[in-house]
N, C-alpha and C positions, 0 to 999 in steps of 0.2 A: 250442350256438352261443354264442363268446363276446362281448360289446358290445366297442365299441372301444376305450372306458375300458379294460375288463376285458384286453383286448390292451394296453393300454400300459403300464400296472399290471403286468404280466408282464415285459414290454420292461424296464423302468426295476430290475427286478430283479437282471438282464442285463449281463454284460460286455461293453462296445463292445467293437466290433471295431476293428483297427489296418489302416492302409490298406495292401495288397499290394507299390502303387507306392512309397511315402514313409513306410508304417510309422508315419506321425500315427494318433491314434485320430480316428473317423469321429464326425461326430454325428447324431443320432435327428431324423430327417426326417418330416416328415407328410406323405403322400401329396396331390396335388393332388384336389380332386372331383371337377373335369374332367380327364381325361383327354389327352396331347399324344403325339406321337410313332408309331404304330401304331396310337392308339386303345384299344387292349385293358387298357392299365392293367398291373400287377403282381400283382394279388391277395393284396393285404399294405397294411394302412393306413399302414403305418412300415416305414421302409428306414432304413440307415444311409448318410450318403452323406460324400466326405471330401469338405471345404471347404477346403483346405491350396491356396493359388496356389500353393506352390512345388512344387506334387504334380507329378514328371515327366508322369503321363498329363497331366494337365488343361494345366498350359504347354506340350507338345509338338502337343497335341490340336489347338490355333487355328492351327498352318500346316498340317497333315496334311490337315482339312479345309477349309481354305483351295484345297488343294493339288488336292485329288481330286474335289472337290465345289464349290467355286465360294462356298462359302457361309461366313459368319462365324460360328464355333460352335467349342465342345470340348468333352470328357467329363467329366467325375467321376465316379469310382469310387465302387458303391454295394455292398450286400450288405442280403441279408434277415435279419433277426432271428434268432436261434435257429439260422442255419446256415455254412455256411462257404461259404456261395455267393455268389461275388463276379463284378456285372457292369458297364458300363456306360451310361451316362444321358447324352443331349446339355445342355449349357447354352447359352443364344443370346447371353448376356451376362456378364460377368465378376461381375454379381449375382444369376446365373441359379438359382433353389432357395433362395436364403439368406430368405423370407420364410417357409418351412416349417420353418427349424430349431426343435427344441423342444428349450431347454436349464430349467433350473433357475427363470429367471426368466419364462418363458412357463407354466410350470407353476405358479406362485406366482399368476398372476394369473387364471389358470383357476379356481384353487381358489376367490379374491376374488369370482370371477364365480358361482360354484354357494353360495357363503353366501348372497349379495346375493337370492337367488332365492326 
């Protein structure tokens, strides 16, 4: 069983993936601890998800569900690590996930944090 470091460390080896919709490349998300949406989670600590506003899905997403559902929301395309499996995520806000992204400089300060220790 591998820790979750030891999963990200693997990840960060990794070619991102490019978004299906807009062909941006996707960036490395941290799964929430709680759980939202079905409850069940993904069973993956890291997804990659596209953050691109101009991503067809995610601009077309806020009247479709506007539309059909009543509610204010739209997708962002996500995909699992390591595969080519590519699905859907609600966001409730137009900064809906951006607090899980881990780029370069969230990992810079992780490191600060495990010396410090």
């Amino acid at each position: 069983m591998e820790t979750k470091e030891q999963v990200l460390e693997k990840i960060m080896s990794q070619e991102k993936p490019n978004c299906p919709h807009c062909n941006q490349e996707m960036s490395l998300w941290e799964v929430p601890p709680i759980t939202f949406s079905d409850g069940l989670g993904w069973g993956a600590p890291y997804l990659y998800v596209c953050f691109n506003d101009e991503c067809p899905l995610y601009k077309k997403g806020w009247k479709n569900i506007e539309e059909h559902y009543g509610h204010t929301a739209s997708y962002r395309c996500m995909c699992y690590p390591g595969t080519d499996q590519f699905e859907i995520m609600p966001v409730f806000s137009p900064h809906g996930g951006e607090g899980q992204i881990i780029d370069d400089q969230v990992l810079m300060q992780q490191e600060v944090l495990k010396e410090a220790i």
